[in-house]
BALOBA-1460 file (C-alpha; in Angstrom, 3 decimals):
// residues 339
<rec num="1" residu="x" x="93.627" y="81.810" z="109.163"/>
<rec num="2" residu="x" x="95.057" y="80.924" z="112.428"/>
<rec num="3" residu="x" x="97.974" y="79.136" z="111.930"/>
<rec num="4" residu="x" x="100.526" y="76.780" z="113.902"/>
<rec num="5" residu="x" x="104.233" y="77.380" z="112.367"/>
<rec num="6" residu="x" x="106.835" y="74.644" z="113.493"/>
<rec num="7" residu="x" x="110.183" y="74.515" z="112.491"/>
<rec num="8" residu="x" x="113.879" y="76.073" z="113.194"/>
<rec num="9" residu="x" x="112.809" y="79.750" z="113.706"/>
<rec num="10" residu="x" x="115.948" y="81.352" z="115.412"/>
<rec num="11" residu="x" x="116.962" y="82.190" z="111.878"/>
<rec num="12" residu="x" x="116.923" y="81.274" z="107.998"/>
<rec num="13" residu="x" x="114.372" y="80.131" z="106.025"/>
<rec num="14" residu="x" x="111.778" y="78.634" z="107.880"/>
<rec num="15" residu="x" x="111.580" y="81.715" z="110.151"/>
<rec num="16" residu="x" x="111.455" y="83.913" z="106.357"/>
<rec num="17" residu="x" x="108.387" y="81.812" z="105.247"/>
<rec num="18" residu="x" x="106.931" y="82.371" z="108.862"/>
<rec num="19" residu="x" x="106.832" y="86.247" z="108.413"/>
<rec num="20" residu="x" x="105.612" y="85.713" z="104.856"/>
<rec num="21" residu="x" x="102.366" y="84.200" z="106.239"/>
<rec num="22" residu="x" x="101.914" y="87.162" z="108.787"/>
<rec num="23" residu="x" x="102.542" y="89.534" z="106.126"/>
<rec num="24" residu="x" x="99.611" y="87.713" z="104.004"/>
<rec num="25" residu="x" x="97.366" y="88.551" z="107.329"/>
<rec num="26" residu="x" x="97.125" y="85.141" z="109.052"/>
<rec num="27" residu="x" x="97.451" y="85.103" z="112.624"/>
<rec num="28" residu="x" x="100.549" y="83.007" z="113.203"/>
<rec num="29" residu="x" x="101.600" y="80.974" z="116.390"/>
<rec num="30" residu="x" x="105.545" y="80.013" z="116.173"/>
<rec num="31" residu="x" x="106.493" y="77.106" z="117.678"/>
<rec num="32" residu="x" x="110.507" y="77.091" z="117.948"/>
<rec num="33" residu="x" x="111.798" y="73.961" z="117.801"/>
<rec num="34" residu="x" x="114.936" y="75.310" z="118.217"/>
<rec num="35" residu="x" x="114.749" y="75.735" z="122.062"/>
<rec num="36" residu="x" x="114.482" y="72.014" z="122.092"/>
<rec num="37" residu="x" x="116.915" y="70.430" z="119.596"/>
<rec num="38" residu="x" x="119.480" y="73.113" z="119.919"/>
<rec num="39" residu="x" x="120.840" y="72.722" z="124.147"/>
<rec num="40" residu="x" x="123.027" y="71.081" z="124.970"/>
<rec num="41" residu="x" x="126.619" y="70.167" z="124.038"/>
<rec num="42" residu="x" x="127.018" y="69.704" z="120.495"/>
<rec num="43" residu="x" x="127.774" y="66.207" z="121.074"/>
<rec num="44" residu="x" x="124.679" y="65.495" z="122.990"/>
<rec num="45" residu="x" x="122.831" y="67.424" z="119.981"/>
<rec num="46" residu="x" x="124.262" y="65.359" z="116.797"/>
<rec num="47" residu="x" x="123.541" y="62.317" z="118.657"/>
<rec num="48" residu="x" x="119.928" y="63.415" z="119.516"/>
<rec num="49" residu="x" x="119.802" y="64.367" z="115.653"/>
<rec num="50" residu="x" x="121.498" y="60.711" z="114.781"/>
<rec num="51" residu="x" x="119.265" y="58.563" z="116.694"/>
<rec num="52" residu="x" x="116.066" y="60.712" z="116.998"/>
<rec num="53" residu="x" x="115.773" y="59.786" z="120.565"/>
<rec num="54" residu="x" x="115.962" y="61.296" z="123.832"/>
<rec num="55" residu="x" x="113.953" y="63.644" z="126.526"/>
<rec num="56" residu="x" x="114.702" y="66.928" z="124.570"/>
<rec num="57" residu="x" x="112.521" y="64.859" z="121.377"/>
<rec num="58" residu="x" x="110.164" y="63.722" z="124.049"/>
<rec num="59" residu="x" x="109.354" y="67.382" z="125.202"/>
<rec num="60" residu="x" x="108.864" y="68.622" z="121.851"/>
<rec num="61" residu="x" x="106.358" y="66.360" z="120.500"/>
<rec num="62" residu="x" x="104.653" y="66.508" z="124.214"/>
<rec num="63" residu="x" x="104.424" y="70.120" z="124.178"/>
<rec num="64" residu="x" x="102.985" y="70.403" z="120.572"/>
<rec num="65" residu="x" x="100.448" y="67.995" z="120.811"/>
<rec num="66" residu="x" x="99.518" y="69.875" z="123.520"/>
<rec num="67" residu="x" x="99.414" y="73.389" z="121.854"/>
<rec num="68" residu="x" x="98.175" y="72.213" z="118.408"/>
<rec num="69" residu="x" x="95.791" y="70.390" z="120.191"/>
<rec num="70" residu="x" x="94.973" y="72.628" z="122.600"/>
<rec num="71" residu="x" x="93.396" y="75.205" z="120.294"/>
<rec num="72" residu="x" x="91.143" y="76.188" z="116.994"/>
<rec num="73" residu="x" x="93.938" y="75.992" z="114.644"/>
<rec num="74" residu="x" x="92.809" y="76.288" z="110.486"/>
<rec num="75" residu="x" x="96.346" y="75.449" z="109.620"/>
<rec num="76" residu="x" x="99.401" y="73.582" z="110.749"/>
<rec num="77" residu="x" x="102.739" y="73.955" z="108.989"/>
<rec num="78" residu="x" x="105.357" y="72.309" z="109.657"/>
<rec num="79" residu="x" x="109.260" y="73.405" z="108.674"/>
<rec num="80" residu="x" x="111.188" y="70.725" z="108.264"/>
<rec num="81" residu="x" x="109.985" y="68.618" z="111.104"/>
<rec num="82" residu="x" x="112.880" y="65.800" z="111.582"/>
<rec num="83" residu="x" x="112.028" y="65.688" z="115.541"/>
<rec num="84" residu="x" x="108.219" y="65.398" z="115.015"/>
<rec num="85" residu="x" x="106.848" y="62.355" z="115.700"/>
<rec num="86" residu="x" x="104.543" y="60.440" z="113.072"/>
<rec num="87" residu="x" x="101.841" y="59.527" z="116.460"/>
<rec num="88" residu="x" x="102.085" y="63.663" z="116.484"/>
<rec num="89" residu="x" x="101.165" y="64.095" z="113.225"/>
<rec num="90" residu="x" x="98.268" y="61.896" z="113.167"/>
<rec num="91" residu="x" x="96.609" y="63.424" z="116.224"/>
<rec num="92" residu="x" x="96.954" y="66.588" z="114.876"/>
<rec num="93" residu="x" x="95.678" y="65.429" z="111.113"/>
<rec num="94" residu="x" x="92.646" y="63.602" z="112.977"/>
<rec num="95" residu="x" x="91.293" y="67.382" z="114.063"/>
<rec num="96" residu="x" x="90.578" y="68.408" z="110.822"/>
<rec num="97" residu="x" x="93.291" y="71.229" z="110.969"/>
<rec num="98" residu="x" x="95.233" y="71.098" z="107.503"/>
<rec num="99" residu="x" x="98.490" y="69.814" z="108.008"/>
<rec num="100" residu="x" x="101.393" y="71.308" z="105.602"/>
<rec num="101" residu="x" x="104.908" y="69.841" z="105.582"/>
<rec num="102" residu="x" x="108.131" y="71.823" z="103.546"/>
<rec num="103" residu="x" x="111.190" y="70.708" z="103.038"/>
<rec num="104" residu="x" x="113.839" y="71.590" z="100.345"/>
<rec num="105" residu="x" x="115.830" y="67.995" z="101.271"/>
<rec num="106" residu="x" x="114.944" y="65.075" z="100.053"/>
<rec num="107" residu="x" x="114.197" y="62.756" z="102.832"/>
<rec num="108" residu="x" x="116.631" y="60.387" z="101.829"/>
<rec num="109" residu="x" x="120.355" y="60.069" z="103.099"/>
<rec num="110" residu="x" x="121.656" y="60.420" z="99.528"/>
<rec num="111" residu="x" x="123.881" y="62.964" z="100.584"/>
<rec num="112" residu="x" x="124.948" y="61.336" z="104.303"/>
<rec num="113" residu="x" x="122.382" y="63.383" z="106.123"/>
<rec num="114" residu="x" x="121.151" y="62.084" z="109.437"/>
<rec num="115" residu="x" x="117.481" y="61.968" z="111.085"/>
<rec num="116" residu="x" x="114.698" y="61.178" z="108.377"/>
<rec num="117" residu="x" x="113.520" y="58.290" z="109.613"/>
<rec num="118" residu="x" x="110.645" y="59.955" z="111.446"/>
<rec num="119" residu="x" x="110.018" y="62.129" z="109.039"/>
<rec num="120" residu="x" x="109.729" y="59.206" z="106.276"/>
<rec num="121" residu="x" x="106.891" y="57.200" z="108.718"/>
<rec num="122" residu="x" x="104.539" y="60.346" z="109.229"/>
<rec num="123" residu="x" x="104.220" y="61.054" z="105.626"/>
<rec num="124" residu="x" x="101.271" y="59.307" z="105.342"/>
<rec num="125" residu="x" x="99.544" y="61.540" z="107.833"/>
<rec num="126" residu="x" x="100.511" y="64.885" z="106.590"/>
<rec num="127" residu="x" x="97.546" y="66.293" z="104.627"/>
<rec num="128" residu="x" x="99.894" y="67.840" z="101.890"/>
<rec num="129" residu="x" x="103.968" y="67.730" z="101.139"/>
<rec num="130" residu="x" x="105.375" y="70.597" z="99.663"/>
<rec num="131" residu="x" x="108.993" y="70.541" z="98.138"/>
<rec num="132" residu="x" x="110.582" y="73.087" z="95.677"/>
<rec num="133" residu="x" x="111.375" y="69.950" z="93.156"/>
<rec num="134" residu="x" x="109.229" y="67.876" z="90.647"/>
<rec num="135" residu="x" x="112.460" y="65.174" z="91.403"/>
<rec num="136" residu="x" x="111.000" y="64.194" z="95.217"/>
<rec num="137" residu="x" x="107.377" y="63.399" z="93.850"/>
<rec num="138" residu="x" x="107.992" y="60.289" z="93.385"/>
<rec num="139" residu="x" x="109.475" y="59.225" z="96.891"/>
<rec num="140" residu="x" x="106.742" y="60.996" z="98.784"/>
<rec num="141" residu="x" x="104.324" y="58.948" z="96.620"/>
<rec num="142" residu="x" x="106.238" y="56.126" z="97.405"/>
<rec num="143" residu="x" x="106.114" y="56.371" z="101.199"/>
<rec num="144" residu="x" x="101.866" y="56.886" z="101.225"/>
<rec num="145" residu="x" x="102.034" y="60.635" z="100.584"/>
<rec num="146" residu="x" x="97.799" y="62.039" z="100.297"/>
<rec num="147" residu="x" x="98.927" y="65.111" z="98.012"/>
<rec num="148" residu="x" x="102.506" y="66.541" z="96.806"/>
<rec num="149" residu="x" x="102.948" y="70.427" z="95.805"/>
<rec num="150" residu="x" x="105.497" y="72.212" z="94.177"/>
<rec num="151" residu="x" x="106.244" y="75.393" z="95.633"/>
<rec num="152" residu="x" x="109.433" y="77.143" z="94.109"/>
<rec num="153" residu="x" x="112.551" y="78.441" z="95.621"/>
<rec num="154" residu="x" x="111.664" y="82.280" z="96.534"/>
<rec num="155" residu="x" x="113.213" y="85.138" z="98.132"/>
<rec num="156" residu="x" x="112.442" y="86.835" z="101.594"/>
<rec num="157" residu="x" x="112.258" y="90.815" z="100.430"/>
<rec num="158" residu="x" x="113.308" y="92.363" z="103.142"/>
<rec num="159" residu="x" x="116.487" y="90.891" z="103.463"/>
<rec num="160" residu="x" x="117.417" y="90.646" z="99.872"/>
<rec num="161" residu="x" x="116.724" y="93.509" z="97.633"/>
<rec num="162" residu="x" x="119.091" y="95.738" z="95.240"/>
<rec num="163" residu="x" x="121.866" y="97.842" z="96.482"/>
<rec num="164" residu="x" x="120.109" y="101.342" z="97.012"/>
<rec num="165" residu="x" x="123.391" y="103.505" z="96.303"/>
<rec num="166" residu="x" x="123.510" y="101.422" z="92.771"/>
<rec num="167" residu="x" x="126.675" y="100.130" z="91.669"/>
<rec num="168" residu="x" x="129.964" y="99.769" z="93.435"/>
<rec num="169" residu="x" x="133.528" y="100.962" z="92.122"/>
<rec num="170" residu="x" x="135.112" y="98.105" z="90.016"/>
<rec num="171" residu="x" x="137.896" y="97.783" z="92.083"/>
<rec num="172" residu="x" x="135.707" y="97.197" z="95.429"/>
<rec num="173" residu="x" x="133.957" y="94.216" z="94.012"/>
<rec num="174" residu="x" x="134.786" y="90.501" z="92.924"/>
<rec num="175" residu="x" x="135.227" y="89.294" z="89.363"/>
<rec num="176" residu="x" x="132.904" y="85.814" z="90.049"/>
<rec num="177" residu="x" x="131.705" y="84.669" z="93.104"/>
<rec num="178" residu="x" x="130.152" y="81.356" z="94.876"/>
<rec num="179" residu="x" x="128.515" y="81.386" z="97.998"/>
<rec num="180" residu="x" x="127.422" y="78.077" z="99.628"/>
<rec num="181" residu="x" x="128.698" y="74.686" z="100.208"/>
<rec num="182" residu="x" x="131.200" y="72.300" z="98.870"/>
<rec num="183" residu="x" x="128.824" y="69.870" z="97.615"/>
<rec num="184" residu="x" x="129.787" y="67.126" z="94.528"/>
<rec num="185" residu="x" x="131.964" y="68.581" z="91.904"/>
<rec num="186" residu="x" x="132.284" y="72.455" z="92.879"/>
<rec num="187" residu="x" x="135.443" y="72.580" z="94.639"/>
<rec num="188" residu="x" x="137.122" y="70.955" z="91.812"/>
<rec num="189" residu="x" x="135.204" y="72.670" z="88.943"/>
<rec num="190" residu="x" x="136.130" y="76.400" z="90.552"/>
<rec num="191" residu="x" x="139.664" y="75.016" z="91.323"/>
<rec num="192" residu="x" x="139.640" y="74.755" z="87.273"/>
<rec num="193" residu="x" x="137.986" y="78.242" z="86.887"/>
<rec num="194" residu="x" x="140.908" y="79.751" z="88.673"/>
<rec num="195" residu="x" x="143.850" y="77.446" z="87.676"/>
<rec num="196" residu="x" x="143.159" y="76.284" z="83.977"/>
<rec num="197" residu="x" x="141.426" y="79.727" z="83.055"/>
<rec num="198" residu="x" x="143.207" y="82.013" z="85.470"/>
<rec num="199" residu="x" x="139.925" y="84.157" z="86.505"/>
<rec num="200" residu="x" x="139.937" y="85.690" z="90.297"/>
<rec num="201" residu="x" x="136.874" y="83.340" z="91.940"/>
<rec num="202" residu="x" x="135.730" y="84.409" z="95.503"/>
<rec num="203" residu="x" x="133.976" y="81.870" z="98.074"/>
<rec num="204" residu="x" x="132.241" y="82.563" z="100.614"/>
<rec num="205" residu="x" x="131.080" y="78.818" z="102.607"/>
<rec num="206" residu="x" x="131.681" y="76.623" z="105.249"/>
<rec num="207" residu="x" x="133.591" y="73.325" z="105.461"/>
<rec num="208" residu="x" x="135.851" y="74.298" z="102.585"/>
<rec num="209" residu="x" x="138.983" y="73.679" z="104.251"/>
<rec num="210" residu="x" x="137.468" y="69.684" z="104.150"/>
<rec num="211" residu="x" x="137.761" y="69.885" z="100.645"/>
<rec num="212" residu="x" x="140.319" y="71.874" z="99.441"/>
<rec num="213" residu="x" x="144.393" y="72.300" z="100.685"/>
<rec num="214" residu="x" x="145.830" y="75.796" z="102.176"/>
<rec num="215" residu="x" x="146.927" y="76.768" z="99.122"/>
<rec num="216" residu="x" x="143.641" y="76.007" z="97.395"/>
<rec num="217" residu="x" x="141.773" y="78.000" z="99.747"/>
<rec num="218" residu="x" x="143.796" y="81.153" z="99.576"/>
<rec num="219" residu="x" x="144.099" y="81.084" z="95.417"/>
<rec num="220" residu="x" x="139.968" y="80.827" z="95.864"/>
<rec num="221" residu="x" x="140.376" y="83.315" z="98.954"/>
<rec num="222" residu="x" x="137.680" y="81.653" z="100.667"/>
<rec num="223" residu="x" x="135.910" y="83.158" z="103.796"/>
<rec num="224" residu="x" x="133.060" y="81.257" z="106.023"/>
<rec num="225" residu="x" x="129.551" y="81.465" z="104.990"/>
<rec num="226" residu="x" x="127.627" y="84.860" z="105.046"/>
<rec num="227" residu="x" x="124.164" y="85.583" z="105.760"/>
<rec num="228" residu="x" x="121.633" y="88.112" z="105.541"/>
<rec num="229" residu="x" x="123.345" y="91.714" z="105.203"/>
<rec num="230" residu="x" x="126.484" y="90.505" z="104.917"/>
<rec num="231" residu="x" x="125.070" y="87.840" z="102.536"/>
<rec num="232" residu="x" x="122.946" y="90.964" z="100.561"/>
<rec num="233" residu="x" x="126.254" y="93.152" z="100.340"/>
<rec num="234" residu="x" x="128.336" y="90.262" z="98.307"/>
<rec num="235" residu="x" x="126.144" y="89.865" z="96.138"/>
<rec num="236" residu="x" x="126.465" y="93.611" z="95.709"/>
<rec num="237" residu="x" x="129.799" y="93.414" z="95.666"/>
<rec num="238" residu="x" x="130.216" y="90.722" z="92.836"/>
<rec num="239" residu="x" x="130.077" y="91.197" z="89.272"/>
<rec num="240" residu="x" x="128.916" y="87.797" z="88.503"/>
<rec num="241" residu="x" x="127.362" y="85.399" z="90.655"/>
<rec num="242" residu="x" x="127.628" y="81.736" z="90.141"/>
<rec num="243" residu="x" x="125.125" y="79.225" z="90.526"/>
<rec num="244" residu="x" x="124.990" y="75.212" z="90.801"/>
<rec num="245" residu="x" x="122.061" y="72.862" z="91.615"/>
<rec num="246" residu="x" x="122.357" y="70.558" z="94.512"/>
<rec num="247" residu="x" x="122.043" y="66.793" z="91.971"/>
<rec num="248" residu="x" x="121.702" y="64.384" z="94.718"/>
<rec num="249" residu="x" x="119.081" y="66.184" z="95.976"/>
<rec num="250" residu="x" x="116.891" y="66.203" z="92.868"/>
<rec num="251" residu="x" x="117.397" y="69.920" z="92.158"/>
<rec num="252" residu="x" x="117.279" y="71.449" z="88.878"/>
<rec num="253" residu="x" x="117.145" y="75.073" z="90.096"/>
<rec num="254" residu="x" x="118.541" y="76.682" z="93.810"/>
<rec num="255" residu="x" x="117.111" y="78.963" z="96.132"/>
<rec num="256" residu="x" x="119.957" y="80.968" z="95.746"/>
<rec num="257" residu="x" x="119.001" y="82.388" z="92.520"/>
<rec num="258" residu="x" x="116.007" y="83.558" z="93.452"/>
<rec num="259" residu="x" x="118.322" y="85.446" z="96.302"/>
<rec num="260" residu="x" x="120.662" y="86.532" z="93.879"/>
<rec num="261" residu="x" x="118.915" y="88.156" z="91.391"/>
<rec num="262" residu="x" x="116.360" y="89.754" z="93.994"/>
<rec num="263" residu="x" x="119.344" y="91.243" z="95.167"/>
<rec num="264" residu="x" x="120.304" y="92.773" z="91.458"/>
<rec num="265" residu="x" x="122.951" y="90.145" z="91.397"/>
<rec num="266" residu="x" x="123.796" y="88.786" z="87.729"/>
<rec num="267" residu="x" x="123.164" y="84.590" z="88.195"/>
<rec num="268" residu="x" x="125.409" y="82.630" z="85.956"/>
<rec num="269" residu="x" x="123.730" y="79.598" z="87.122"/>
<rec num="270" residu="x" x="124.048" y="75.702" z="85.962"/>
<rec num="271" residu="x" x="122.051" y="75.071" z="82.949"/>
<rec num="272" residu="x" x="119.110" y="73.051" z="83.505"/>
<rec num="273" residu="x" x="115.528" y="72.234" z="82.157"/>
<rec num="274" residu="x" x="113.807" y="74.365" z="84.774"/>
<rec num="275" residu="x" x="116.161" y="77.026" z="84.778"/>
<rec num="276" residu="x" x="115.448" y="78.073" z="81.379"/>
<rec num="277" residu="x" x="112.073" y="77.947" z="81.931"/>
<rec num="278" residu="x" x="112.545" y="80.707" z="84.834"/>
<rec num="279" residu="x" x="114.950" y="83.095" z="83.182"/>
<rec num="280" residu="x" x="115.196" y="83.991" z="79.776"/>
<rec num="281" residu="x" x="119.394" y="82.400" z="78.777"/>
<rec num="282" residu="x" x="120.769" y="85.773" z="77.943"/>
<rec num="283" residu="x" x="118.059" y="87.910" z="78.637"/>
<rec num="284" residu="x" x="117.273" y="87.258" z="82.407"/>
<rec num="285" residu="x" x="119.957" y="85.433" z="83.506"/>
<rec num="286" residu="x" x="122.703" y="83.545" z="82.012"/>
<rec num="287" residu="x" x="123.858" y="79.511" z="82.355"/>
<rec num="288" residu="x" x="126.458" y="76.706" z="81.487"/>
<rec num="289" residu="x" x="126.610" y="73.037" z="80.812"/>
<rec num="290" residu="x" x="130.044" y="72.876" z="81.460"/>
<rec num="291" residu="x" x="133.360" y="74.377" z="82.727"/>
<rec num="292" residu="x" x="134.260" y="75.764" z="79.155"/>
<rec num="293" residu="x" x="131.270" y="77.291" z="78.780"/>
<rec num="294" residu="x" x="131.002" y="78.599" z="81.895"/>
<rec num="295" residu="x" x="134.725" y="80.192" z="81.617"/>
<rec num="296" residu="x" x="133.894" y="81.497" z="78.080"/>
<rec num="297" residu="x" x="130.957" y="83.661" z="79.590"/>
<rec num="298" residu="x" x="132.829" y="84.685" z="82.699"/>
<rec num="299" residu="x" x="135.227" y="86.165" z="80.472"/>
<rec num="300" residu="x" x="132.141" y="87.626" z="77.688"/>
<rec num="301" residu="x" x="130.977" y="89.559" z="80.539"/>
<rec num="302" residu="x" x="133.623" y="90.791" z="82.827"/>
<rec num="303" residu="x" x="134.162" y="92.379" z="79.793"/>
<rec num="304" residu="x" x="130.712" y="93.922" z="78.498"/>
<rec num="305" residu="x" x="129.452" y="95.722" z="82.216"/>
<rec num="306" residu="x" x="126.467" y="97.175" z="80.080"/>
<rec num="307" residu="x" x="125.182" y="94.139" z="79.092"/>
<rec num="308" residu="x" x="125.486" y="92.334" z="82.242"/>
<rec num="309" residu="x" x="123.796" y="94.998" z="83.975"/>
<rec num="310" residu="x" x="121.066" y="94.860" z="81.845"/>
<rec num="311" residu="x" x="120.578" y="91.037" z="82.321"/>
<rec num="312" residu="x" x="120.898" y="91.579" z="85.912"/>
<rec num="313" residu="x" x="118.013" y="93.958" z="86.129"/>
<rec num="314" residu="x" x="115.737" y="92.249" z="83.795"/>
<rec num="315" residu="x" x="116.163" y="88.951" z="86.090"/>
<rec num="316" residu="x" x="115.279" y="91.035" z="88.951"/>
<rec num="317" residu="x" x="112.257" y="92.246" z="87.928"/>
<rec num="318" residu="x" x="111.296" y="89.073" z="87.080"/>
<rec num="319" residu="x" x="112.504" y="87.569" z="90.924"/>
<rec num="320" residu="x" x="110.565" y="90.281" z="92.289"/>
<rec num="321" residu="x" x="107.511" y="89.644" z="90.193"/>
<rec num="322" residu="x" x="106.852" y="85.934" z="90.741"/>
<rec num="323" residu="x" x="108.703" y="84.617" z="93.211"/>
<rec num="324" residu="x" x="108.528" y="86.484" z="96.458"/>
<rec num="325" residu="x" x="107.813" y="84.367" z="99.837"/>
<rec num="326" residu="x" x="104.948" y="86.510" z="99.820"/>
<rec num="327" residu="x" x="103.692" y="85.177" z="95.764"/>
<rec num="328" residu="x" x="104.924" y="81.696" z="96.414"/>
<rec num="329" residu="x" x="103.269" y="80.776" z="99.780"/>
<rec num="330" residu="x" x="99.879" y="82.918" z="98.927"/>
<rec num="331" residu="x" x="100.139" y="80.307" z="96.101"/>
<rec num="332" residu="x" x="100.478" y="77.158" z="98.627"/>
<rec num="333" residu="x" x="98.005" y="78.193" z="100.224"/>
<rec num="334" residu="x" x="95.360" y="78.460" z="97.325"/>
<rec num="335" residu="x" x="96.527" y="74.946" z="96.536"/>
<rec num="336" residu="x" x="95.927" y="73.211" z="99.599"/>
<rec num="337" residu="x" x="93.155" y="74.711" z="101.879"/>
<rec num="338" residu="x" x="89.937" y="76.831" z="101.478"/>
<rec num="339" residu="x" x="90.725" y="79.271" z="103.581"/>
């Protein structure tokens, strides 16, 4: 298919998913929206994100009207589209081009995130909404969505993949490791991990130092966010990974397990419905329901290497199998055109 790809394509996901569709064979168009929402000063860009308004918004929705428009498009997906005007959508719907919308968010402010109100009004005209969680169904429904599809969190193979050399020296890695945010209860519940249990935890995120005192961030020794090798390598570099869901966003898995154990990373991730449905507990992956549990199997395997190595490679295998960019967007794609 010819496709139209909109979204933030400088980097991260959207830009992964993009090269997941050329690597399927479609001929795909990118559309950055990036050289649009991101000039300017910073101030002049979280306004334009708070209020939606402004040339730079103007531009964008002029210029892709024009280009989706403007040629024999089978497909046009859009990434996240908070700048896109619902009038855009529509014209673009009214061609008979498919129109796909992803987002991992829900388009809600739940968690104090600006700019959905756009995004909320042109639901109605988006041929299909795809979201990672069975939790947003019923909002989209709510706000005239035609058709909702699940597509999973995935991983983008050729950024994370298992350490070719194999394993490191014990002393070169970390002992448990987060990577990500500071969202809801994790800066307390790994303050706990390292205080109340005494276990060495290693962070790697941004806006920690919001959250946690000086002395909190150097017992957690926590170092701004890494991404792709960087990101790859800590995962490497950490015995066990840990893993929470994002509950104000409807989660009850997070994209980065799939990340983690396509890496060969061991996920000790929080226990939920869908997570045990994804791994095997014990077998593929392991998870907690709480901070006793999760200390008790911190401990369990720190101290049994063979056994955690062996979950970590089963859960691999079974990242790499079924949920690929590749396996999970050849599977939107099935779902929602007939091309």
């Amino acid at each position: 298919m010819k496709i139209l790809y909109i979204g933030s394509l400088t980097k991260g996901t959207a830009l992964h998913r993009m090269w997941a569709l050329q690597r399927l064979g479609h001929h795909v168009i990118p559309f950055n929206v990036d050289s649009y929402e991101n000039v300017g000063s910073v101030i002049s860009q979280k306004l334009m994100r708070r209020t939606l308004l402004g040339r730079r918004i103007r531009n964008l929705n002029h210029d892709l009207g024009v280009m989706a428009t403007g040629s024999e498009f089978d497909l046009v997906w859009f990434d996240k589209a908070q700048t896109v005007w619902p009038e855009t959508v529509k014209r673009v719907s009214e061609r008979q081009i498919t129109t796909i919308h992803y987002s991992s968010d829900l388009p809600s402010s739940v968690r104090g995130d600006p700019g959905w109100r756009l995004f909320r009004k042109a639901i109605p005209h988006y041929h299909n909404l795809v979201t990672p969680s069975k939790g947003h169904f019923d909002l989209y429904r709510s706000l005239g969505a035609q058709s909702v599809v699940r597509m999973p969190f995935s991983f983008e193979p050729t950024l994370h993949f298992a350490n070719p050399k194999g394993t490191v020296p014990d002393d070169l890695i970390y002992d448990a490791t987060f990577i990500g945010t500071p969202y809801e209860h994790r800066p307390e519940f790994l303050i706990r991990l390292a205080t109340e249990f005494n276990l060495r935890i290693k962070v790697f995120g941004d806006l920690w130092e919001r959250h946690l005192s000086a002395r909190q961030m150097k017992l957690l020794k926590v170092e701004p966010g890494c991404y792709e090798e960087r990101y790859r390598e800590s995962i490497w570099n950490s015995k066990i990974c840990l893993g929470f869901v994002t509950h104000a966003m409807q989660h009850e898995s997070a994209r980065r397990w799939s990340e983690i154990t396509a890496c060969g990373g061991f996920l000790l991730g929080e226990r939920t419905r869908e997570a045990e449905q994804w791994f095997k507990p014990g077998v593929e992956a392991e998870f907690f329901s709480d901070i006793n549990e999760c200390a008790k199997k911190i401990n369990f395997y720190l101290q049994n290497p063979r056994q955690r190595q062996q979950i970590a490679q089963a859960g691999m295998q079974k990242t790499h199998k079924f949920r690929s960019n590749d396996a999970v967007m050849a599977e939107v794609l099935a779902a929602t055109t007939k091309g």
